[in-house]
N, C-alpha and C positions, 0 to 999 in steps of 0.2 A: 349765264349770269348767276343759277342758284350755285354753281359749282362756286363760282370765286368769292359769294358771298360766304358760301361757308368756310370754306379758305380764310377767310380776312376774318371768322368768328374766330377758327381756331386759335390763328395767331391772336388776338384780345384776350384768347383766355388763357394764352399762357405767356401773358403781359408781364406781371408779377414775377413766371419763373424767371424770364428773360432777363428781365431787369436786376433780380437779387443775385442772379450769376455773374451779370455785369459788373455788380459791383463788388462780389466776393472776387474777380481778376483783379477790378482796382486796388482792392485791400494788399492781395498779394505781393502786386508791382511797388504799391508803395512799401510795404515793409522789405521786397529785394531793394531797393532804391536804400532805405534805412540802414541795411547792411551792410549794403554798397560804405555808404557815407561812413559809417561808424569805422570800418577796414582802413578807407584813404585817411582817414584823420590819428586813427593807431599808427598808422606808419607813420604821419608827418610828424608827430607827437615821436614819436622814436626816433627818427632821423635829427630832429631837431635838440633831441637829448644828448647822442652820438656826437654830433657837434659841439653841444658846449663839453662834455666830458677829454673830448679830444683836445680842446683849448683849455679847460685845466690844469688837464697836465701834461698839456706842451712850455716849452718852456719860450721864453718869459713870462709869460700869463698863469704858470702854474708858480712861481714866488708873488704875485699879486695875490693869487688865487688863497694859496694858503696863507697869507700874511691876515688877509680880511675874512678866510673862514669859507669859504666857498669847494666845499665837496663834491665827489664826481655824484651825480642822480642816476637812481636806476631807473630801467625802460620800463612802458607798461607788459603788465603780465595782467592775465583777466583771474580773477577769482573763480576755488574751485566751484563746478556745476556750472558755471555760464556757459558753457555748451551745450546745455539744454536748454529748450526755449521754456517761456512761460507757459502754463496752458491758456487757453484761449477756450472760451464758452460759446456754441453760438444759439441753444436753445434758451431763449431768454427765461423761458417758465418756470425753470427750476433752478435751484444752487448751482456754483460748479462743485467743482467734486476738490477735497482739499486737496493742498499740495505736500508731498511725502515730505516728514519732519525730517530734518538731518539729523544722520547721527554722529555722535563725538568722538572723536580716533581717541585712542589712551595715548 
């Protein structure tokens, strides 16, 4: 009996770690999920530009097209640096650390 009760103290005392690991997985999973979502939606977003661009300037729809003004749209392309992520802080007590200034191509 003293064995399992200490057993069952350990685990209470490392309740806290348990849990904040648990939830730094959730954090994870959601922001895969977020990425997830961001990917499918740049493709349909492109695919769906592909389409009108292709009925532009196909013809009939491209003497409509040009008579009312209607140019081919480009696809999304991500801004430079978006391939790195944000930093993320998880020591609440102190600043995070800034994030490096861009510099200006000539």
């Amino acid at each position: 009996m003293g064995n399992a009760l200490s057993r069952l103290l350990v685990v209470v005392e490392r309740y806290p770690e348990l849990k904040a690991n648990q939830n730094f997985l959730s954090l994870q999973a959601q922001l895969e999920g977020t990425e997830n979502r961001i990917s499918v939606e740049r493709g349909n977003f492109n695919s769906a530009v592909q389409n009108y661009n292709v009925a532009v300037r196909s013809f009939p729809t491209n003497l409509v097209a040009g008579m009312l003004g209607f140019p081919p749209k480009p696809f999304f392309t991500a801004q430079t640096g978006a391939e790195r992520p944000p930093p993320v802080q998880f020591n609440f007590g102190t600043p995070a650390p800034a994030a490096p200034a861009a510099t200006a191509s000539p």
